[in-house]
C-alpha positions as CSV (number, residue, x, y, z in Angstrom):
1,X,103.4,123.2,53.5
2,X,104.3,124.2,56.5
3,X,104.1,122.3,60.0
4,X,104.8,122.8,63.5
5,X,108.6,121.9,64.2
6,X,109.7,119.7,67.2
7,X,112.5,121.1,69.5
8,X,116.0,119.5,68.1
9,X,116.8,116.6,70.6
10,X,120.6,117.8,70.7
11,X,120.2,121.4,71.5
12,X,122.0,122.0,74.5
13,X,119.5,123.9,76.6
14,X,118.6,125.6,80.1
15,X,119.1,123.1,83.0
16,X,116.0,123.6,85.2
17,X,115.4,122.6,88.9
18,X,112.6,119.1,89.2
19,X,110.5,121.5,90.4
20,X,109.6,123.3,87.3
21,X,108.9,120.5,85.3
22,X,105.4,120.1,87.6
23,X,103.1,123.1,87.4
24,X,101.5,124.5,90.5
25,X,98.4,123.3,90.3
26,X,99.3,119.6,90.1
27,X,97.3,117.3,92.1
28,X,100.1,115.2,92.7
29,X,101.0,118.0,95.1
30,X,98.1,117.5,96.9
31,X,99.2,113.9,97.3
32,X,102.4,114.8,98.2
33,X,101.6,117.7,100.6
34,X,98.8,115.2,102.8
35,X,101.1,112.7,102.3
36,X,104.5,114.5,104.2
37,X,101.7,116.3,106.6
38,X,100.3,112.7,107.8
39,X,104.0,111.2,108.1
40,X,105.5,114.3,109.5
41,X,103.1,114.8,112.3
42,X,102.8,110.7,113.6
43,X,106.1,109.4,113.0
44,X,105.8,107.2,115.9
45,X,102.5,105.6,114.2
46,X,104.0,105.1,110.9
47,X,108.1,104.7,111.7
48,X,108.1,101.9,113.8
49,X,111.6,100.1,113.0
50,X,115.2,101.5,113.3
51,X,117.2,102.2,110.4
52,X,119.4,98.5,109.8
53,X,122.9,99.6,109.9
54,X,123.8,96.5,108.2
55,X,123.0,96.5,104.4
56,X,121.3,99.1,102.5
57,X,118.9,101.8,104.1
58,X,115.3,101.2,103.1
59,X,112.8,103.8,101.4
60,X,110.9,105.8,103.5
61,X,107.3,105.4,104.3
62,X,106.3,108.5,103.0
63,X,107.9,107.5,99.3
64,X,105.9,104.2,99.3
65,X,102.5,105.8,100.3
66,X,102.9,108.8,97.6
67,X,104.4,106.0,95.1
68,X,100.9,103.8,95.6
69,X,98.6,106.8,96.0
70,X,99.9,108.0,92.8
71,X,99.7,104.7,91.1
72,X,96.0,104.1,92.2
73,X,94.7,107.6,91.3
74,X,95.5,107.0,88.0
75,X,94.6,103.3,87.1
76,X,98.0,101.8,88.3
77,X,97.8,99.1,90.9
78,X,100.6,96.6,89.6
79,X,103.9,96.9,91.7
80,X,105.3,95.8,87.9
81,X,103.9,98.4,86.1
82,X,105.1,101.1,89.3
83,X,108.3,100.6,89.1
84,X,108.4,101.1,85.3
85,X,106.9,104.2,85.5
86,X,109.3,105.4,88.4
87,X,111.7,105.4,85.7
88,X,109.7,106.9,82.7
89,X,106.6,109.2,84.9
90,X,108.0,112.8,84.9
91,X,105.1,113.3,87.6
92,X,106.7,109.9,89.8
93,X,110.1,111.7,89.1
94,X,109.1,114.7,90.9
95,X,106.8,113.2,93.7
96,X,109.6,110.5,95.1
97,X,112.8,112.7,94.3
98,X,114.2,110.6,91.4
99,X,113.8,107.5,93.8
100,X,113.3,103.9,91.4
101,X,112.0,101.0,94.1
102,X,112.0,97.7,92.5
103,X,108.4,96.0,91.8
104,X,109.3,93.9,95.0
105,X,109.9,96.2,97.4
106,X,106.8,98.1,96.5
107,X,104.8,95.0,96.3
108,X,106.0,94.1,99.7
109,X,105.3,97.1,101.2
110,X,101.2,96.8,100.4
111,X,101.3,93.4,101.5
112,X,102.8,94.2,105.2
113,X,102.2,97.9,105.8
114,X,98.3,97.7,106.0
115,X,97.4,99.1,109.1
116,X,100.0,102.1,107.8
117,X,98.0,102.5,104.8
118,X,94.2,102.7,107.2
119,X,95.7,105.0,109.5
120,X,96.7,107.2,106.3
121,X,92.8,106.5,104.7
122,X,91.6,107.4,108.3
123,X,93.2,110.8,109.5
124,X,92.5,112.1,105.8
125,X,88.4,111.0,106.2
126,X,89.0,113.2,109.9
127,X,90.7,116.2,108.1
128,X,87.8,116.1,105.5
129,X,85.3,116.0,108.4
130,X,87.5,118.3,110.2
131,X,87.3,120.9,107.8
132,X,83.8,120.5,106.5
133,X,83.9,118.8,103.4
134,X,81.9,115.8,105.2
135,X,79.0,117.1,107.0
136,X,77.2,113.6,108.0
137,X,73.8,115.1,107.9
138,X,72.6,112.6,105.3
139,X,75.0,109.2,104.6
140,X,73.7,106.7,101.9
141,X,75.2,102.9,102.5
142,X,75.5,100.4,99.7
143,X,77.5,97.0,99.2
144,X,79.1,95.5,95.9
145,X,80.6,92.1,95.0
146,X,83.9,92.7,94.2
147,X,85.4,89.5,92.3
148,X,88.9,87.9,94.2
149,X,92.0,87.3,93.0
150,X,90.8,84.0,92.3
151,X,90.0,81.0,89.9
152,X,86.2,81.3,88.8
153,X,85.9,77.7,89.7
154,X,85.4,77.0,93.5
155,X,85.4,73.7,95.3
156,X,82.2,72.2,96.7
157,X,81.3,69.1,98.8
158,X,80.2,67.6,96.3
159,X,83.2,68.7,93.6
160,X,85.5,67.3,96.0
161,X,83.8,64.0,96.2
162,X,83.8,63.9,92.6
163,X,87.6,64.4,92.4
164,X,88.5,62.5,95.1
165,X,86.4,59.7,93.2
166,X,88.5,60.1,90.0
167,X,91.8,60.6,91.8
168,X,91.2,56.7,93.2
169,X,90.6,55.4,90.1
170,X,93.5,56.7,88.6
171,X,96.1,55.4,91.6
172,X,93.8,52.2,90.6
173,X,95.1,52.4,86.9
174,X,98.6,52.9,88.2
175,X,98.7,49.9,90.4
176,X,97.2,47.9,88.1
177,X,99.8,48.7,85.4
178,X,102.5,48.5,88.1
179,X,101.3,44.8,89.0
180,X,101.7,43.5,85.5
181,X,105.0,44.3,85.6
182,X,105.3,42.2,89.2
183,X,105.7,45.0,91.7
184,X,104.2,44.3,94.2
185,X,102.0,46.7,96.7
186,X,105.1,46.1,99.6
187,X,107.5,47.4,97.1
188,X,105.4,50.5,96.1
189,X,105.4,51.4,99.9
190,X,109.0,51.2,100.4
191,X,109.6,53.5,96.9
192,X,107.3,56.0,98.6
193,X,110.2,55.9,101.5
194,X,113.1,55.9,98.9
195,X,111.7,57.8,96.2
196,X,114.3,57.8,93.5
197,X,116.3,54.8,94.2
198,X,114.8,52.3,92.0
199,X,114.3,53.3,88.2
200,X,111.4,50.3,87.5
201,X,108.2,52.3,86.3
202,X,109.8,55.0,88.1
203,X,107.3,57.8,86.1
204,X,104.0,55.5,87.4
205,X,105.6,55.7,91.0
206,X,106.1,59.5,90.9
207,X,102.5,59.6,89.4
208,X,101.0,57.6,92.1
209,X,102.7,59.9,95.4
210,X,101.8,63.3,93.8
211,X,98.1,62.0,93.3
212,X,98.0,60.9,97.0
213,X,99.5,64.4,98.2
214,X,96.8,65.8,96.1
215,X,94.6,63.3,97.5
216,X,95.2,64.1,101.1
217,X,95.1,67.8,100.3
218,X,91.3,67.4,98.9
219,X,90.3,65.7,101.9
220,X,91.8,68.6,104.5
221,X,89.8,70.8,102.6
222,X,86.6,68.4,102.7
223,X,87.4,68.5,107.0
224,X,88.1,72.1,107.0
225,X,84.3,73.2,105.1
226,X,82.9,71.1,106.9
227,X,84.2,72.2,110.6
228,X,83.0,75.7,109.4
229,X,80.1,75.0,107.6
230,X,81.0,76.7,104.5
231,X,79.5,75.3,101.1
232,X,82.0,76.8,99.0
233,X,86.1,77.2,98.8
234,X,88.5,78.7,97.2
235,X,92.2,77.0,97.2
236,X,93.3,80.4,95.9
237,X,91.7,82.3,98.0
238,X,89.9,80.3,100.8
239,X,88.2,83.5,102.3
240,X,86.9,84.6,99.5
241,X,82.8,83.6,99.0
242,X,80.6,82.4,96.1
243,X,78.8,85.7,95.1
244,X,76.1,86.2,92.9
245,X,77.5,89.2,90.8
246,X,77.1,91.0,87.3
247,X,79.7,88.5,85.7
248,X,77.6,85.5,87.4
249,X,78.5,83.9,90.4
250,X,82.4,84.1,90.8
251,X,84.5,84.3,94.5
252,X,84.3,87.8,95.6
253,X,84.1,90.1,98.1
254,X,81.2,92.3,99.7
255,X,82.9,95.8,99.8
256,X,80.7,97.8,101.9
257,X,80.8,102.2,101.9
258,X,79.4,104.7,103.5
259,X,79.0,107.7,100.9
260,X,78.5,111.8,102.5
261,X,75.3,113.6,101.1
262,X,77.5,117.3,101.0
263,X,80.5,116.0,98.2
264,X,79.7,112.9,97.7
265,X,82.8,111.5,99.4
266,X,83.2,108.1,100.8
267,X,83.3,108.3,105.2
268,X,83.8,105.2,105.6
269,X,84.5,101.2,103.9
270,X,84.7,97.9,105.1
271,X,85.3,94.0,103.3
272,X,82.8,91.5,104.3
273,X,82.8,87.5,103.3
274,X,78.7,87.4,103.7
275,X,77.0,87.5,100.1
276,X,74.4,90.2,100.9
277,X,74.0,93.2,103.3
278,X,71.0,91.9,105.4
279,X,73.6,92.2,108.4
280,X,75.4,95.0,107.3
281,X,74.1,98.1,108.4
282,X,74.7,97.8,112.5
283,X,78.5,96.7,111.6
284,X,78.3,100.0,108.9
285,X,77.1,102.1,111.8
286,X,79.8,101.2,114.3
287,X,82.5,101.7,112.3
288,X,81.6,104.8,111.2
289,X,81.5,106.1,114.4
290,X,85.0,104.3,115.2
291,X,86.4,105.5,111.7
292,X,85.1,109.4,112.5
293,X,84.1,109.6,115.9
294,X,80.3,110.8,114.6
295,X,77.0,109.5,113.7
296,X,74.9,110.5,110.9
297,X,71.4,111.9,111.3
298,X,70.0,110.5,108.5
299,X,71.1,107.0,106.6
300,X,69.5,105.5,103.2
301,X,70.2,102.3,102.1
302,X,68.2,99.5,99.5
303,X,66.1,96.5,100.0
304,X,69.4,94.7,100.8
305,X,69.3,95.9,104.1
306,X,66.1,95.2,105.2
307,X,66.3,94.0,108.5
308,X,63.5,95.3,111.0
309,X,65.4,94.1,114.4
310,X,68.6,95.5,113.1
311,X,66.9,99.0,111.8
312,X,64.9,99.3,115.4
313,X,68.1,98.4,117.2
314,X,70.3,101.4,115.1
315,X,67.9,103.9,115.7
316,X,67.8,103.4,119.5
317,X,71.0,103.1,120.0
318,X,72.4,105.9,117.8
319,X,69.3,107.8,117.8
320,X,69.7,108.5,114.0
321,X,66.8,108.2,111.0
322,X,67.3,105.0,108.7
323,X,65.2,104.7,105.5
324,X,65.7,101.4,104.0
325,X,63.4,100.4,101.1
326,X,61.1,97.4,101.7
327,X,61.0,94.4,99.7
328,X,58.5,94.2,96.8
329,X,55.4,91.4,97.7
330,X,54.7,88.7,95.2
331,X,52.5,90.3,92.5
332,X,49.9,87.5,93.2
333,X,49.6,88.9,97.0
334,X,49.3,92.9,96.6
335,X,45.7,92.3,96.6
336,X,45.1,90.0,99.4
337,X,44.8,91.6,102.3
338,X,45.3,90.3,106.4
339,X,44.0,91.8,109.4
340,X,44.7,90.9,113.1
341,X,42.2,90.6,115.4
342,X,44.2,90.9,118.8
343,X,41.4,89.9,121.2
344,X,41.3,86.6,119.0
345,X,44.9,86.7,118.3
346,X,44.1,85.5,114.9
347,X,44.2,86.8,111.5
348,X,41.5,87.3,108.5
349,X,42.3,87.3,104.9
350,X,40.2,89.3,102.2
351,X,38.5,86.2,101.3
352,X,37.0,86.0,104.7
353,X,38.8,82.8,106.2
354,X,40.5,82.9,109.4
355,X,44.3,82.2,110.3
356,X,44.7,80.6,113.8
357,X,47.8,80.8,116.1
358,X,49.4,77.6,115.3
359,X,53.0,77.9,116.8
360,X,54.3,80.9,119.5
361,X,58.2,82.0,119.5
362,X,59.0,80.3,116.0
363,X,62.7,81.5,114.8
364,X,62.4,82.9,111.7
365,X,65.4,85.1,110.1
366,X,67.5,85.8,112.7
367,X,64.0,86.9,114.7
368,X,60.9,84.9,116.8
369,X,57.6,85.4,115.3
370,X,54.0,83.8,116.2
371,X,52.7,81.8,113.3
372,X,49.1,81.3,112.1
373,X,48.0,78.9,109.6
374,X,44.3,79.3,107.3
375,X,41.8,76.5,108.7
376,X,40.0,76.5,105.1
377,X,42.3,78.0,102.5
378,X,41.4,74.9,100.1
379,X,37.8,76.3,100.0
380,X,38.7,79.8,99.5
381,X,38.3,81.5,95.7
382,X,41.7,83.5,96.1
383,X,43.8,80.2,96.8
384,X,45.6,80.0,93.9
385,X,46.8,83.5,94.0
386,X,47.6,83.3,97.8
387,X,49.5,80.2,98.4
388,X,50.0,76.5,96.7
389,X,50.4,74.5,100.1
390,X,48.1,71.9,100.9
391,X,48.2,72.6,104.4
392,X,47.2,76.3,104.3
393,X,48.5,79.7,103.9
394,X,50.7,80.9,107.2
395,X,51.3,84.6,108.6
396,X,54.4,85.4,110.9
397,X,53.6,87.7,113.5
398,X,57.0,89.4,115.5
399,X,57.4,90.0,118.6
400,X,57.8,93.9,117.8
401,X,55.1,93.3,114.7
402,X,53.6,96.9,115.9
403,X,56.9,98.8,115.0
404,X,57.3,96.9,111.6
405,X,54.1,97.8,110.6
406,X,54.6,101.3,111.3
407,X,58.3,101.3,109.4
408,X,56.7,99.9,106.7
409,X,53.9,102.9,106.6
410,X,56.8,105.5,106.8
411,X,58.8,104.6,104.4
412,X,55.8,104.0,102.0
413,X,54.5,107.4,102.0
414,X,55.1,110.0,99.5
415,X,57.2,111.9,101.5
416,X,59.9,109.5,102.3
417,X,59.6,107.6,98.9
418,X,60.8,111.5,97.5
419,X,63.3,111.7,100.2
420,X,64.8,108.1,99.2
421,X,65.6,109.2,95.7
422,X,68.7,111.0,97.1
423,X,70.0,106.7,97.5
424,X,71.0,106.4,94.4
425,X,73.0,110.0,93.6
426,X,74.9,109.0,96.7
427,X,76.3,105.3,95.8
428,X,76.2,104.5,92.8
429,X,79.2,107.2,91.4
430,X,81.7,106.3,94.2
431,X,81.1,102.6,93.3
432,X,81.0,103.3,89.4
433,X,83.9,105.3,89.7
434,X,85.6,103.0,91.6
435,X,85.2,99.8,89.4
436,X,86.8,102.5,86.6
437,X,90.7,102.6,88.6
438,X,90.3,99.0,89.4
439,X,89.8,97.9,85.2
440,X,89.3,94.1,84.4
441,X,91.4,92.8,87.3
442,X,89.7,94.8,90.3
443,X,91.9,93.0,93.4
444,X,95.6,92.2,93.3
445,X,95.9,90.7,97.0
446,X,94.2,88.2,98.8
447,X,92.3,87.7,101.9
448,X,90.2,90.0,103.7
449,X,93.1,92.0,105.2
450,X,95.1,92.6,102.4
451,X,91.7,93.2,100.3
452,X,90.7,96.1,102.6
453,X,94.3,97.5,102.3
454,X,93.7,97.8,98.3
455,X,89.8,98.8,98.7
456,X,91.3,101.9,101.4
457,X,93.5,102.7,98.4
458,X,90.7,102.7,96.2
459,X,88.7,105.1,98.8
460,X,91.4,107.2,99.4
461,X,92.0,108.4,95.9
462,X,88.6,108.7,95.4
463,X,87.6,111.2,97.7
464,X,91.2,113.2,96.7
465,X,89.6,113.2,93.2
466,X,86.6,114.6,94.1
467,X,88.5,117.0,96.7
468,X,90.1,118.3,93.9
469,X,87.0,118.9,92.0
470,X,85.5,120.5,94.3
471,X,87.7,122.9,96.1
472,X,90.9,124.8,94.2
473,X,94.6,123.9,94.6
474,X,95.8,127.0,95.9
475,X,93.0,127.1,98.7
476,X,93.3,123.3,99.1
477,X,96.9,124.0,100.3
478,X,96.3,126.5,102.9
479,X,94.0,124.2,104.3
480,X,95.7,121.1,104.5
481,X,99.8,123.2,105.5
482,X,97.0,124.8,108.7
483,X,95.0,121.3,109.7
484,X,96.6,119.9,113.0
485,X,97.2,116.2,111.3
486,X,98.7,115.4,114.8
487,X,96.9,111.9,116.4
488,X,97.0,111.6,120.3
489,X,96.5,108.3,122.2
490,X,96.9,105.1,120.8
491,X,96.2,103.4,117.5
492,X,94.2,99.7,117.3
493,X,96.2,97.8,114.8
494,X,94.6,94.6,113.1
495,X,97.0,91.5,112.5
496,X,98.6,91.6,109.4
């Protein structure tokens, strides 16, 4: 039988340039190509320190931003894992010119060139704006819990007091055992001094000063939740956040994106530490205009976001249409109905029993509302389906009540509920996509700095993907060699 014959591994044959061993429609020469076009044109932004002329030259910026582009784009985030295929990748070979960086120089890199890597993720969002692949009419804005690089388990209050609680009993148990050997509690204090200089019990002395370091350790944490009012910690990540997520609830973070209507490509991404979005959409708002210098005319978002004040006070200011989905009613309410009387300044329920103004100005969720309170709920024949308080069923009334009311009749109407399907075709790819470079471990750094570093490598290859898809190579080039990548004026870096 015959079979198809492998070339001979020993046959001398043509030598060709690095070149031709990439073909010409490559994407990595798309990364390449933005990549030298970005560096090229703002050397000033992204070369900030001279050349050392002692020791050996470092890479160049350019090399480490193609390397980790590269590695991203296909599912490689470990600096480990990099540098071994810098040595094996015949695409690496080609886009860093036979260049091998160890895992630590790359890893270093990530850690302390962020705002390098956000200026990169910005100018390519403007040259995508810039050349109309991101129109802003329509945006769609949507949050996922992104687990830290953290353990599951995450102190508490009460965890702490637990520990600490244990952690006493055991230097108990040690100084108990160290008494019946006649060491006394003065000698003990002077070993903690001299540690080392007396060998009597010395493995129950050792025992005894690590536990108190640990001991004193527990209680800084115990002051430090407690000067910010936090309920939860992380000792491997402290600004992480107890999330409820798809695997439970694990330290994560929010990772917030704003996704374009015309190719589905990501404007815009922040990190937050607060466990839902209630409070997102201003801060998604601003820094879209700060990330692009627009503003949508149209913005979708779920339930999550449901914040009256905050959707009033984005569509003043920007002047720009937000549809937000409103919260579903208890199943036992839908078919009890309220109306206001505003001579009386009271409400009536379907059952025909009044609510009276009980309270004016009440804070409630970040707001001030009026509250009314049912003077004879305990007579009425819809009670149980209404509400199980002794004291009566209460209604909050807002301050801007008139414009909720109306919100909520937009958005319910057939019209905008058909508008509001377009939510979900917007979102949910980036962030499924997404999840599929980052694998089982999605995060690799820590913090929310160094997490928005890896999340704008996450967003950046994501919208070169679907460039790619969406517009050929050859084109793609002319467009990108003619953009002016050049940045005027000053930069705002963020602390790294």
């Amino acid at each position: 039988m015959n079979f198809i014959k492998p070339e001979d591994r020993y046959q001398i044959g043509i030598f060709n340039s690095l070149d031709d061993t990439i073909s010409r429609d490559n994407p990595i020469r798309i990364i390449n190509l933005v990549v030298d076009s970005i560096v090229d044109n703002n050397r000033e932004k992204l070369i900030k320190e001279k050349p050392s002329e002692v020791g050996p030259p470092s890479y160049h910026p350019a090399a480490m931003l193609k390397l980790y582009l590269y590695g991203y784009f296909n599912r490689i985030s470990s600096s480990r894992r990099l540098e071994t295929e810098t040595y094996r990748n015949n695409e690496l070979i080609w886009l860093l010119g036979n260049l091998h960086p160890d895992h630590w120089t790359i890893s270093n890199f990530r850690k302390c060139n962020g705002n390098e890597i956000k200026f990169v993720t910005k100018k390519f969002r403007e040259f995508l704006v810039g050349e109309g692949y991101i129109k802003l009419e329509k945006v769609g804005i949507d949050g996922s819990k992104i687990k830290a690089n953290a353990k599951r388990d995450m102190l508490s209050i009460k965890k702490i007091n637990k520990r600490l609680e244990r952690m006493d009993e055991k230097i108990e148990e040690y100084l108990n055992r160290l008494s019946k050997n006649d060491i006394s509690e003065d000698i003990i204090e002077e070993l903690e001094d001299k540690e080392g200089e007396v060998d009597i019990n010395q493995e129950l002395l050792d025992k005894i000063i690590k536990l108190r370091k640990e001991v004193e350790e527990l209680r800084n944490h115990k002051q430090l939740m407690e000067e910010l009012g936090c309920k939860y910690y992380s000792e491997t990540d402290p600004e992480s956040n107890l999330m409820k997520s798809r695997d439970g609830k694990v330290p994560a973070y929010n990772v917030q994106i704003v996704v374009d209507e015309t190719n589905r490509m990501i404007v815009d991404s922040e990190v937050s530490q607060e466990s839902n979005d209630v409070r997102q959409l201003s801060a998604m708002i601003d820094s879209l205009k700060e990330e692009v210098g627009k503003i949508p005319k149209e913005a979708y978002a779920d339930k999550g976001y449901y914040n009256p004040d905050m959707i009033e006070e984005v569509e003043r200011e920007h002047g720009i249409e937000v549809y937000v989905s409103i919260p579903e009613t208890k199943k036992s309410e839908e078919n009890i109905i309220f109306t206001y009387d505003k001579e009386k300044d009271e409400y009536e329920c379907s059952g025909g029993k009044r609510l009276k103004l009980e309270q004016r100005n009440k804070k409630k969720r970040s707001s001030y509302a009026n509250m009314y309170r049912g003077e004879h709920c305990s007579e009425c024949e819809l009670k149980s389906g209404c509400t199980k308080s002794i004291k009566g069923r209460t209604i909050h009334r807002y301050h801007n009540q008139g414009l909720r009311d109306s919100y909520v009749k937009k958005i319910l109407s057939v019209e905008v509920q058909e508008k509001m399907k377009i939510r979900k075709t917007l979102v949910e790819h980036p962030f499924g996509t997404i999840r599929c470079l980052m694998g089982k471990i999605p995060l690799l750094l820590r913090g929310v700095f160094k997490v928005s570093i890896e999340i704008n490598l996450y967003t950046t290859v994501y919208n070169l993907k679907r460039l790619i898809n969406v517009e050929r190579i050859d084109n793609l080039i002319k467009r990108i060699q003619t953009y002016s990548w050049r940045t005027v004026g000053q930069i705002k870096y963020e602390p790294t």
